[in-house]
Each structure stands twice: as structure tokens, then as C-alpha cells.
PANU-285412 format. One line per field, with one value per residue: x, y, z of N, C-alpha, C in turn; residue number from 1. Coordinates in steps of 0.1 Angstrom, whole numbers. Example, Ala and Ser with C-alpha at 12.3 -4.5 7.8 and 13.67 -1.06 7.14 Angstrom:
% PANU-285412
n.east = c(132_128)
n.north = c(-57_-22)
n.up = c(78_71)
ca.east = c(123_137)
ca.north = c(-45_-11)
ca.up = c(78_71)
c.east = c(132_129)
c.north = c(-33_0)
c.up = c(78_79)
k = c(1_2)
END
This chain:
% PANU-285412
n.east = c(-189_-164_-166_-157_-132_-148_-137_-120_-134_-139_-151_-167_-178_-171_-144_-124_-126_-100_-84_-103_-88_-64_-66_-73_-48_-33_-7_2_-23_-36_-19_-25_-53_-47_-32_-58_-76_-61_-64_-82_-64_-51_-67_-74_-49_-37_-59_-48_-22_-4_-5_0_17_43_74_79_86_95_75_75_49_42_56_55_57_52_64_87_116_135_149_162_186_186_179_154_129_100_77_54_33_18_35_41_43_46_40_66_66_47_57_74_53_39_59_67_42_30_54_50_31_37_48_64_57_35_14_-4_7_29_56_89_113_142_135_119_140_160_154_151_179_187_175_182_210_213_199_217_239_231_237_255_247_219_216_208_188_201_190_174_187_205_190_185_179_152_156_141_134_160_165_145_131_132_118_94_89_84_60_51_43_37_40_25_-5_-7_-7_-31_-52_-51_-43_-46_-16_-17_-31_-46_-44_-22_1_-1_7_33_44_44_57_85_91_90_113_148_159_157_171_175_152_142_145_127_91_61_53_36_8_-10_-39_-41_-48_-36_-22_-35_-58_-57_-56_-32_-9_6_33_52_79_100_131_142_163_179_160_155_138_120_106_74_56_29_8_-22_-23_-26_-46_-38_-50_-70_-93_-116_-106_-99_-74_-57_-51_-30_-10_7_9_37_44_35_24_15_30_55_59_59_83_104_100_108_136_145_144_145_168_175_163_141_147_146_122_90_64_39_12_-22_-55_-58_-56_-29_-5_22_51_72_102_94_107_129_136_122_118_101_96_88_60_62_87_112_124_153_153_138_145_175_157_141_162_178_158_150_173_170_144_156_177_167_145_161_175_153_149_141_168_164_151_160_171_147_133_146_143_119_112_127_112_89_88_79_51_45_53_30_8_9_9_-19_-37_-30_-40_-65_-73_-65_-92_-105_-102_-108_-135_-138_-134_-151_-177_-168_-173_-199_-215_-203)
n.north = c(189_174_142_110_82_56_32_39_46_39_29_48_29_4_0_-4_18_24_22_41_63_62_70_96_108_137_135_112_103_100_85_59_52_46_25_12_7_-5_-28_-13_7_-5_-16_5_16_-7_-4_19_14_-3_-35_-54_-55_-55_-62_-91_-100_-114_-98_-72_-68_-51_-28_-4_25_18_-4_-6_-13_-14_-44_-71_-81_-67_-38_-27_-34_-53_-78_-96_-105_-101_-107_-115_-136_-112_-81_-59_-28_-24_-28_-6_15_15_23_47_62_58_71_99_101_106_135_159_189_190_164_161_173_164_141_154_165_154_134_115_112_101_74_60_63_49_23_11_9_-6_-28_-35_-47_-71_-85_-71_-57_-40_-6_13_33_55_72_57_36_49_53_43_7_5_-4_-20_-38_-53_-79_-114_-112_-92_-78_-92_-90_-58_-59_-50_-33_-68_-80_-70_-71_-101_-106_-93_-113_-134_-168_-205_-220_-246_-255_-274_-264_-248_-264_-277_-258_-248_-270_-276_-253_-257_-282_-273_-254_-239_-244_-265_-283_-260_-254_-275_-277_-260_-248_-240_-209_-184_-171_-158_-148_-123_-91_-78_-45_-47_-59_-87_-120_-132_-155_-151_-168_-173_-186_-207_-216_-245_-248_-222_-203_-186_-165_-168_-155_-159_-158_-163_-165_-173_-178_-160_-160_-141_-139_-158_-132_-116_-98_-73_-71_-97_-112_-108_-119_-144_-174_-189_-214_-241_-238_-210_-203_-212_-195_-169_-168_-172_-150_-130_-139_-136_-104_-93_-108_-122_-102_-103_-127_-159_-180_-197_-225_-242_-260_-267_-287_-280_-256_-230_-216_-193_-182_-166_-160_-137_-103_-83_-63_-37_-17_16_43_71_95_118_128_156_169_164_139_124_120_103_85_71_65_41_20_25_7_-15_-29_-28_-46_-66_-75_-77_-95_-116_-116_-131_-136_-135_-113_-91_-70_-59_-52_-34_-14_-11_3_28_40_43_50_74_78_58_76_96_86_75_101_108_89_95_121_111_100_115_129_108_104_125_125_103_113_129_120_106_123_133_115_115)
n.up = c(-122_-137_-150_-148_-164_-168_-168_-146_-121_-89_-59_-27_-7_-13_2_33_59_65_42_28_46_40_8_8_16_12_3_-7_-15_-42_-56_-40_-48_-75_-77_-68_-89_-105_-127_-144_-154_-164_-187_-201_-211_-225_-245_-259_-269_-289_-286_-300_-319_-298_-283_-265_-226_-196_-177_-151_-139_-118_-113_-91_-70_-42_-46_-46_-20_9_23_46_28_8_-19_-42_-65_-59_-53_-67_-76_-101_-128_-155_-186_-212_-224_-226_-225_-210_-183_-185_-188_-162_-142_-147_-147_-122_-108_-118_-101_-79_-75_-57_-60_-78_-80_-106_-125_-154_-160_-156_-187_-180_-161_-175_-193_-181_-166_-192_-203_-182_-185_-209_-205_-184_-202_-221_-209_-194_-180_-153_-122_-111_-105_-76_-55_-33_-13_0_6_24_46_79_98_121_161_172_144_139_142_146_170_184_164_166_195_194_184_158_125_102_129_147_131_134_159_169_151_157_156_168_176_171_156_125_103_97_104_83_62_71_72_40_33_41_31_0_4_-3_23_39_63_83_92_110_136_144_159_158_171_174_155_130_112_88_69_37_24_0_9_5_21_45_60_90_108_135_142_164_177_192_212_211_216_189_169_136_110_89_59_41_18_-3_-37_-66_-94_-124_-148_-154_-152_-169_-189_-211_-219_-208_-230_-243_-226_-208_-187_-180_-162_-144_-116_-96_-73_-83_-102_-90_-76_-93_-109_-87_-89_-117_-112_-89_-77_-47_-32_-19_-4_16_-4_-9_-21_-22_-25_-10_-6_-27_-33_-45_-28_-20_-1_18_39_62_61_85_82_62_46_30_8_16_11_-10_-39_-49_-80_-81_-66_-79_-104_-97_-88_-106_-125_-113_-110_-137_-145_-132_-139_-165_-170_-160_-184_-204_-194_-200_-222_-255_-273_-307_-305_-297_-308_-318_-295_-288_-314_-313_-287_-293_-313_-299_-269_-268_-273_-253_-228_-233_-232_-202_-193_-206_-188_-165_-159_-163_-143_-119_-120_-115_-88_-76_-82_-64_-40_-37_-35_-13_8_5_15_40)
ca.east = c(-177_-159_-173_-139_-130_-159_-127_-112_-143_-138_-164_-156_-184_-162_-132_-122_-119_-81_-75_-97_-81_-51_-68_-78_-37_-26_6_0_-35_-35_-8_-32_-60_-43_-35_-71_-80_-51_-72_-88_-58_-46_-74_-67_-35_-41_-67_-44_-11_-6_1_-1_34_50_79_75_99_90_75_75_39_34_61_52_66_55_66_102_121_151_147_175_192_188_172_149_115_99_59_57_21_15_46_39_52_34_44_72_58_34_63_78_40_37_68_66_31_35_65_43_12_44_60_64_53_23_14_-14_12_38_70_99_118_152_132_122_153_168_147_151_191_189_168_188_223_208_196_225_247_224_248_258_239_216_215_200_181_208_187_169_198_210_182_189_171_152_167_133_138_170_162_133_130_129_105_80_84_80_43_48_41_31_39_10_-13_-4_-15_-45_-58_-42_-46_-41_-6_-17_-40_-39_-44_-13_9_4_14_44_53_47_68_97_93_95_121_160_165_152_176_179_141_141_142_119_81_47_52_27_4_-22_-42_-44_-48_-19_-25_-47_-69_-56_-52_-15_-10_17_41_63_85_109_139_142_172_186_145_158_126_118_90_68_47_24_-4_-29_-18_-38_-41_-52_-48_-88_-106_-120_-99_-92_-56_-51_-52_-15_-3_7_16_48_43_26_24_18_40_70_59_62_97_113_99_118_153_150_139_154_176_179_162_131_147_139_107_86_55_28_-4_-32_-64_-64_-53_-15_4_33_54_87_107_89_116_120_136_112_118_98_102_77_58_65_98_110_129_161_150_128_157_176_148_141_177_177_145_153_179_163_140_163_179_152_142_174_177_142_140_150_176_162_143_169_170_135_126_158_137_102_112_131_99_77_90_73_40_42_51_17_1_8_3_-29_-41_-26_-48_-81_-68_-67_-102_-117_-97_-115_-147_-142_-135_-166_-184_-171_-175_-217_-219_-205)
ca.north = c(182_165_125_103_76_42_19_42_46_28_34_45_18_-8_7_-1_27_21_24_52_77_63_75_111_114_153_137_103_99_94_68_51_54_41_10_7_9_-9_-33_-2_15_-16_-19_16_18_-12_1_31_10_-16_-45_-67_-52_-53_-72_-98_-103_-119_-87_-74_-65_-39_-18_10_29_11_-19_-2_-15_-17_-51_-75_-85_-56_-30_-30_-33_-63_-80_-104_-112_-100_-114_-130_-130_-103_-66_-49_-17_-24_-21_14_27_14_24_65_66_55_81_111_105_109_146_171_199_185_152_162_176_155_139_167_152_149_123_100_107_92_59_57_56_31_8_13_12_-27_-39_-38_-52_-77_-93_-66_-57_-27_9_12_44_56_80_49_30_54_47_30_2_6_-15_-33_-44_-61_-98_-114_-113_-81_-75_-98_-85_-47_-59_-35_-40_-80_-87_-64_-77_-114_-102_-88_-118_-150_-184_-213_-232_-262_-257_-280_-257_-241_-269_-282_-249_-247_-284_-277_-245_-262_-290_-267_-245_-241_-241_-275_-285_-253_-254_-288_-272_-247_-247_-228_-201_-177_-176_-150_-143_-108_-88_-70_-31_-48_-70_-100_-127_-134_-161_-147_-174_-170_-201_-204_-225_-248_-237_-208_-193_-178_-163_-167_-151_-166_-149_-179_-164_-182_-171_-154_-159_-126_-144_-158_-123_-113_-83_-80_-73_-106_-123_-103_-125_-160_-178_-204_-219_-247_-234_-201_-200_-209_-182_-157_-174_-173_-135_-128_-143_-124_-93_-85_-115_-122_-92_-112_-133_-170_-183_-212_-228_-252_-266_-274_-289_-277_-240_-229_-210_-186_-178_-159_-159_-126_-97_-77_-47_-35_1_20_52_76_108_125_130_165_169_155_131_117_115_96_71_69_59_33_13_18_-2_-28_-32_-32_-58_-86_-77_-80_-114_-126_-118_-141_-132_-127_-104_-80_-58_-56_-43_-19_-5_-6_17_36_45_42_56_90_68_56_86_104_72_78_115_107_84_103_128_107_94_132_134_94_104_137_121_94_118_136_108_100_138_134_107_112)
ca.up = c(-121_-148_-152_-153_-170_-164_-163_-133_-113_-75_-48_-14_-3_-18_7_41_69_69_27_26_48_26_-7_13_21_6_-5_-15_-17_-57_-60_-33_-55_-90_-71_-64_-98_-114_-137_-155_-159_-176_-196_-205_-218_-238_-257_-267_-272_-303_-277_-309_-324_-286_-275_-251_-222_-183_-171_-130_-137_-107_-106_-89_-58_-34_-42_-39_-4_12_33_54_18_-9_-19_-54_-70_-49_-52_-82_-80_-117_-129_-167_-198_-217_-235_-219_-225_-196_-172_-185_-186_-148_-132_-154_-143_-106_-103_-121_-88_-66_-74_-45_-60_-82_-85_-114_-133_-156_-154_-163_-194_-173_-155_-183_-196_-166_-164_-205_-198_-169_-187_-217_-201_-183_-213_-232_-201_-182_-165_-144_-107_-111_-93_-64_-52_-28_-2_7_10_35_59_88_103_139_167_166_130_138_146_146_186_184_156_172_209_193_178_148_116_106_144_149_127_136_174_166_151_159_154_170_175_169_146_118_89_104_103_69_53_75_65_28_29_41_19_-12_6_-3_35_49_78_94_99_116_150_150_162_155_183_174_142_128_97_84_55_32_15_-8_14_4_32_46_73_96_116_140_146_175_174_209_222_213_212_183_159_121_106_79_57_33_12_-15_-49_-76_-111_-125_-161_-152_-155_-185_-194_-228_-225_-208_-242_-248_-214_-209_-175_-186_-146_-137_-105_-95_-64_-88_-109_-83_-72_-110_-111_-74_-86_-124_-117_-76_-66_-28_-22_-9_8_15_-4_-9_-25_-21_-28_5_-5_-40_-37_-46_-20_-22_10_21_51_60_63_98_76_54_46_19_3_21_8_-26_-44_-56_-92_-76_-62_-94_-118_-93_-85_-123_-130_-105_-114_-151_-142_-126_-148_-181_-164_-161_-200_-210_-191_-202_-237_-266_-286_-317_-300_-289_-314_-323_-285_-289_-321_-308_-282_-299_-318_-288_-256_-269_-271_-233_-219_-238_-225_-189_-190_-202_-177_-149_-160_-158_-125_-110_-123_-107_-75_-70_-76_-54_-24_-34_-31_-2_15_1_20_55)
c.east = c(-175_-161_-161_-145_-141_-150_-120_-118_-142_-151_-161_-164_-176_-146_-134_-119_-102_-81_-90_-98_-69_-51_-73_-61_-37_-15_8_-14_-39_-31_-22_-47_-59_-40_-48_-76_-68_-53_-77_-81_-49_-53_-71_-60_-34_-47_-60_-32_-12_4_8_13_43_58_80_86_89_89_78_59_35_46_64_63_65_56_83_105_135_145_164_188_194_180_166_132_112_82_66_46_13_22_42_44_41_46_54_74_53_43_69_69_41_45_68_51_29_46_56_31_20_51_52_56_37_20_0_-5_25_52_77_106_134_152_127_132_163_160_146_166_195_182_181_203_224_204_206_237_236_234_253_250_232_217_205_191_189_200_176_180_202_202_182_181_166_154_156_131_156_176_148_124_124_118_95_76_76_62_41_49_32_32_27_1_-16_-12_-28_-58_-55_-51_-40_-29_-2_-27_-34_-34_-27_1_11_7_30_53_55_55_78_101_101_106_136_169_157_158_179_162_137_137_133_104_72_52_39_21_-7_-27_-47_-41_-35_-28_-34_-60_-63_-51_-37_-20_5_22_50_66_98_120_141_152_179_173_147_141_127_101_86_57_40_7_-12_-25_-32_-38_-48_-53_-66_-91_-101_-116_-93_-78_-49_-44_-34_-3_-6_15_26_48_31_22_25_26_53_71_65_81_106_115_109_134_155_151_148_156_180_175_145_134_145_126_104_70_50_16_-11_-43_-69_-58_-38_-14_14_40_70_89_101_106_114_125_132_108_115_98_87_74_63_79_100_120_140_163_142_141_166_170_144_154_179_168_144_161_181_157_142_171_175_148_152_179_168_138_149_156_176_154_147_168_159_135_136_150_127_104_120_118_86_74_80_53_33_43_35_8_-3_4_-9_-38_-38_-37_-65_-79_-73_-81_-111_-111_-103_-127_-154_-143_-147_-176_-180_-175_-192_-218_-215_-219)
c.north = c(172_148_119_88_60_33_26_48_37_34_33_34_5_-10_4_8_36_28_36_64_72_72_91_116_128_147_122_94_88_86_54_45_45_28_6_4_2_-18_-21_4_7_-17_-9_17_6_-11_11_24_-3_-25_-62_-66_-56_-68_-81_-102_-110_-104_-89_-75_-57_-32_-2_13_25_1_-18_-5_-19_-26_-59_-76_-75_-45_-28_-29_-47_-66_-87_-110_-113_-97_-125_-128_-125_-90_-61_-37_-12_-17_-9_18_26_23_42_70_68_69_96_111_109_118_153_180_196_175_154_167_161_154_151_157_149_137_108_100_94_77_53_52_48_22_6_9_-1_-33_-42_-45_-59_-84_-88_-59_-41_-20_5_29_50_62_68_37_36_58_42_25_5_-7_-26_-44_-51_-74_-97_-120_-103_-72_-78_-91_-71_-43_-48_-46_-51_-83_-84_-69_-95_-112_-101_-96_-130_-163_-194_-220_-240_-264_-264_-278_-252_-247_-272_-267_-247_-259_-279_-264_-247_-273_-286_-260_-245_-243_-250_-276_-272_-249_-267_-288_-265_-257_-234_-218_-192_-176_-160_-152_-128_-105_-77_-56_-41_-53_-81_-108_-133_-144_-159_-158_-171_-185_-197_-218_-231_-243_-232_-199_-180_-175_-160_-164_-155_-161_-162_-171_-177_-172_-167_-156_-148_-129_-150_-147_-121_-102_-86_-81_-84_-114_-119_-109_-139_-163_-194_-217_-226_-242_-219_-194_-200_-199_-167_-162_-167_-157_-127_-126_-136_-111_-87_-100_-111_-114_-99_-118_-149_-175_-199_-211_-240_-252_-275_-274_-279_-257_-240_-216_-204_-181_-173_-158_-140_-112_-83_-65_-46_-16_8_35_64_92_109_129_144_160_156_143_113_111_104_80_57_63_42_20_13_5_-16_-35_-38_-41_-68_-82_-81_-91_-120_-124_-125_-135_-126_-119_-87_-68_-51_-49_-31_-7_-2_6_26_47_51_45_71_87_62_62_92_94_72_93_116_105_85_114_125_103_103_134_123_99_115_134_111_100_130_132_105_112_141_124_105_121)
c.up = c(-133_-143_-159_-161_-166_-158_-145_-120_-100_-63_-34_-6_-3_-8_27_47_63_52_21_30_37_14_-3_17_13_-3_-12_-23_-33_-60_-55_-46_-67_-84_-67_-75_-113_-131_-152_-159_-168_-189_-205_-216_-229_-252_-264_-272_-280_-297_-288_-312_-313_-288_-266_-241_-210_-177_-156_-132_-132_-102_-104_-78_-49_-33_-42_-26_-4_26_38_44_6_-7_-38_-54_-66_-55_-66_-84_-97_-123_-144_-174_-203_-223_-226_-217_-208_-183_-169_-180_-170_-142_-140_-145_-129_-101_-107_-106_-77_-67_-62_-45_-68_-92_-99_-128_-139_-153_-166_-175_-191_-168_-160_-191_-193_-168_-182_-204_-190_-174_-200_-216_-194_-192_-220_-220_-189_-173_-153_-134_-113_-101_-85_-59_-34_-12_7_15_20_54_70_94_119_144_165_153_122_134_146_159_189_176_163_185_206_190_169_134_110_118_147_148_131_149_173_159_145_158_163_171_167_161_129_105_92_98_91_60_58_68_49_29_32_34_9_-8_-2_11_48_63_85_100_108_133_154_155_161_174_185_160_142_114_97_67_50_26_5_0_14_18_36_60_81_109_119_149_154_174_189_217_221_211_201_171_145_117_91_73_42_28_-2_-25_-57_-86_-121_-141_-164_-154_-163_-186_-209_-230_-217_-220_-241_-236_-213_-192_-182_-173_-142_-120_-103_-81_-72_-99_-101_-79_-84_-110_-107_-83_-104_-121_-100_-71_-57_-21_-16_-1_6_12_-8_-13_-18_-21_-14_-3_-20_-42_-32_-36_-23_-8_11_36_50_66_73_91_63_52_31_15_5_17_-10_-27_-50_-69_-91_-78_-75_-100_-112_-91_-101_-129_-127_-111_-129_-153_-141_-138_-166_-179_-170_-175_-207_-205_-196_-216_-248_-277_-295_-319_-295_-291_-316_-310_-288_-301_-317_-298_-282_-306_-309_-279_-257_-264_-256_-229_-223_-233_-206_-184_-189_-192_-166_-149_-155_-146_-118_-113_-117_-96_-67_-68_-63_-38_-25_-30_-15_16_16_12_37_65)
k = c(1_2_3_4_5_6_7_8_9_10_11_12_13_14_15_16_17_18_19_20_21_22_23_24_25_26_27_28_29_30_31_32_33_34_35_36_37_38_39_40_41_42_43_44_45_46_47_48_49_50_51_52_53_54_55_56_57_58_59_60_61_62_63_64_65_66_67_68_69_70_71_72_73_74_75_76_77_78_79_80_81_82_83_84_85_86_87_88_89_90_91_92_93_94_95_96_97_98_99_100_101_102_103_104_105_106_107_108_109_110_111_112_113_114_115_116_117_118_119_120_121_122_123_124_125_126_127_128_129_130_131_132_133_134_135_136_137_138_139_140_141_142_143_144_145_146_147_148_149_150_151_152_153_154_155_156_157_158_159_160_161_162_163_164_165_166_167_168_169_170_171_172_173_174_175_176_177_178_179_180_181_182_183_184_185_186_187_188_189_190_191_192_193_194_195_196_197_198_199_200_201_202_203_204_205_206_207_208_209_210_211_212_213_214_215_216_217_218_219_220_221_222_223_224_225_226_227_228_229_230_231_232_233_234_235_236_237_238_239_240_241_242_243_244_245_246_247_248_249_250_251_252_253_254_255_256_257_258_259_260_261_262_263_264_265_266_267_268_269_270_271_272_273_274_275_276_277_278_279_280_281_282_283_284_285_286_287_288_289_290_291_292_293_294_295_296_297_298_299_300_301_302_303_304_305_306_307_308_309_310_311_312_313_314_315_316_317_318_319_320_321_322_323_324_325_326_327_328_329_330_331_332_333_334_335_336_337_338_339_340_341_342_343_344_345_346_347_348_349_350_351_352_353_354_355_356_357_358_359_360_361_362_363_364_365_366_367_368_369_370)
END
């Protein structure tokens, strides 16, 4: 058996149950996978791309496919946890590479060149008009919400989803850790007096697709028992580990909850929703009114379907560079990848390639061992 890449090595030891039958799916398995491994595939692509020459704009950081959703407010590329200023490269290679682990017919093979066509003219076609709203990825749009993901009455009673998780391993009320995150996310909020009424109703801590810890509230308003859900994690600064291609990233945010905020309202205004920060006992916070429709883009895409999605998310993304990059900068990125687009796609091909070769070992590994 071919011996992958050191950087893209993960261990199914290291793997909950739950994430990995994920990484054993048939049709999304690999995607699962490359998000497990995200750091190395950073490290990666660095090493092959001259990060030194690169343009710098306010990247997304992680936009892949599943951080695509159609929630109560929009529909767009969502998550803003690795959210810095740094190479705008990073987010082509991401969002080409992410879409090549998700074709129909063979995710091992590359993207067609209709399809980075497509995500070359939507970035292309927002950068040079940021001011105007990007595409949307239509067949998700045509979705429709279930009755439980109406209100947030109906979310909660359903127990799906965070209600679920919240159930399953609740907290206290009245507990005090509880309260002082609720206080400080209304503090920082844009949406003080309409929280004035509510009350802790129900509370949990649980973990998100990565692990990370989320504290899930559900606050009830006194009389009309109407329910708002609250989703309040500790922030990360992935700018600490020693990865060499931090050096080419800078955080401008005293605070890493208004980092993630700033990210939100460049890159997918309103489509999060209501958020908020704060700081408890020394560690920074990030929180959003949590959203009861939350609808993501399931299984693998055929040709179609690609070029469409690709269009869309170039969009997006040429957007927020084309809002976040300094002027006399404009042109320069317009040449760099002009030159360079050929460069990231061979970049992602590559490391789609070693991907398909740490993902096989990992489920051999984990087949030796049951």
C-alpha cells in the first residue's frame, strides 16, 4: 500500500465512534477526512505555493462544502473560525479542493475545467463589482424547511439537531457559569431590549462536527413562552500553533469573537444571524442566536451541479476580497491570478490526490484493528 503524505496522516484512535463512521461514508467519507486533516493540508499547499508574492485580503479561511447553508436569513458560505488576514490563494485552493472530494461520479478524480471555469468567472465577475449581492446556489435554495425548523418552539419540542444535543447533556438553569455568558452576550449584542424578558429555560453543553465545545440555551420569553436559541462557544486562535504558514497570517482583532463577527458581515451578511462576544474569566467567547433552519447541501454533486455551485461560491467569495483588499492592491491580485489560477488548481489536484491515499490508509487502519 502506497505510504501518504506525514502531514495528512490522522489516526482512527484519535476519532470518535460518531466521526469515524463519518470518514467510512461511500460518498462523503473523504471530504470528512480533509477536514480532519486540515492543518496538513495547509501546511501542504504552502510549501508548494510562493505565499511570499500573494495578495493579502480578509480571508473566509474554511471554505469548504460544508460550511455551505441555507439558514432563517440567507443562504452562503458560513463558519469564520479561521477568518484572518493572510493569502487569498488559500481560499480558491480551499473551496476547488473541497468541491473535487465531492463529485458523484469520482471523488479521486479532478475537477472538469467547466467547473473551475465557473468558480474563476464568479469570483472574477465579484471582484470587479463588490458592491453587488452574490449568487446563491439555487437547488439548495429550493429546499424547503421542515415544520419543526419553523420557530424556535418547535425546534426545541422536536429535540433534533442542537435541541438534541442540548437534551442529552444539560446543565443547570441556574447555574452560574450559564448566566454570565448569557449576560455577556447580551451586553455585546445589537439586540439588547428584546432580550430583557427572556429566561434560561433549558441549557446544555455539547460538542460541534469538530469536537469543539458549544453551550446550547434555550431562553423563554415570560409571556408569550416564545423560544430563542443560543449557541456561545470559547474561541480559538489557530494563529498560536507552530505551522510555518502562520507567519503569512495576521489577526487585526483584539478580540477574537469580533474577528469572527467582522468575518460574518464581510464575507455572508445576515446570513448568521444575530451574534455576540465576550470574555468570562479570561477566555474569549463567540456566540449567535443559533438558527432553527440550518439546511446543508447533502451527498455528492454531479457535473451540473458543480459548475453551478462553483459559480455561486466564486461569487461569494470575490466579493469579500474585493471588499477587503486595499486598493492599491487591486490590480496586483487581478494579475497574480491571472498567472496563478493554473498553479492552485495543480495544487489541489495534487493534494486531493495524497488525500485519496491518507484516507485509504486510515480505513485500513481502522479495518486491522477491529
Amino acid at each position: 500500500m502506497t505510504v501518504p503524505k506525514i502531514e495528512l496522516i490522522h489516526f482512527p484512535c484519535d476519532d470518535s465512534p460518531k466521526a469515524q463512521k463519518q470518514i467510512q461514508k461511500a460518498d462523503t467519507g473523504l471530504h470528512h477526512y480533509f477536514r480532519r486533516v486540515k492543518e496538513g493540508v495547509q501546511t501542504l499547499f504552502a510549501s508548494q505555493f510562493d505565499y511570499e508574492n500573494t495578495p493579502n485580503v480578509f480571508v473566509f479561511g474554511s471554505p469548504h462544502i460544508d460550511n455551505y447553508a441555507k439558514t432563517n436569513t440567507g443562504i452562503g458560505l458560513i463558519d469564520f473560525d479561521r477568518a484572518y488576514w493572510g493569502p487569498y490563494a488559500w481560499d480558491l485552493f480551499v473551496v476547488l479542493l473541497s468541491l473535487s472530494l465531492r463529485q458523484a461520479k469520482s471523488p479521486t478524480d479532478y475537477l472538469k475545467k467547466s467547473v473551475t471555469q465557473n468558480f474563476l468567472d464568479g469570483y472574477l465577475q465579484a471582484y470587479s463589482q463588490p458592491e453587488d449581492n452574490f449568487s446563491i446556489y439555487q437547488p439548495l435554495a429550493d429546499q424547503k424547511p421542515k415544520a419543526w425548523q419553523l420557530d424556535g418552539n418547535a425546534y426545541l419540542s422536536a429535540e433534533k439537531k442542537w435541541a438534541k444535543k442540548l437534551f442529552q447533556h444539560p446543565l443547570p438553569a441556574d447555574d452560574a457559569y450559564l448566566k454570565a455568558l448569557v449576560k455577556g452576550f447580551i451586553e455585546h449584542s445589537d439586540d439588547k431590549t428584546s432580550f430583557a424578558s427572556f429566561k434560561i429555560l433549558h441549557a446544555g453543553r455539547a460538542p460541534g462536527s469538530m469536537g469543539r465545545v458549544h453551550n446550547i440555551i434555550a431562553l423563554e420569553q415570560s409571556k408569550t413562552k416564545q423560544i430563542r436559541l443560543i449557541d456561545i462557544k470559547p474561541t480559538k486562535d489557530y494563529l498560536i500553533n507552530q505551522y510555518s504558514y502562520n507567519q503569512f497570517y495576521k489577526n487585526l482583532f483584539n478580540h477574537d469573537g469580533i474577528r469572527m463577527i467582522a468575518a460574518s458581515d464581510l464575507h455572508a451578511p445576515g446570513i448568521t444571524g444575530l451574534e455576540s462576544y465576550l470574555t468570562l474569566n479570561g477566555i474569549e467567547y463567540w456566540g449567535r442566536e443559533l438558527p432553527t433552519i440550518n439546511i446543508k447541501i447533502k451527498g455528492n454533486l454531479d457535473r451540473e451541479q458543480q459548475e453551478h455551485y462553483a459559480y455561486a461560491v466564486g461569487t461569494q467569495i470575490g466579493r469579500s476580497h474585493g471588499l477587503s483588499i486595499k486598493k492599491h492592491h487591486r490590480k496586483q491580485l487581478l494579475k497574480h491570478l491571472t498567472s496563478e489560477y493554473k498553479t492552485i488548481n495543480a495544487g489541489a489536484k495534487s493534494i486531493q490526490k495524497q488525500l485519496h491515499i491518507a484516507h485509504q490508509y486510515y480505513l485500513k487502519l481502522l479495518s486491522t484493528n477491529k
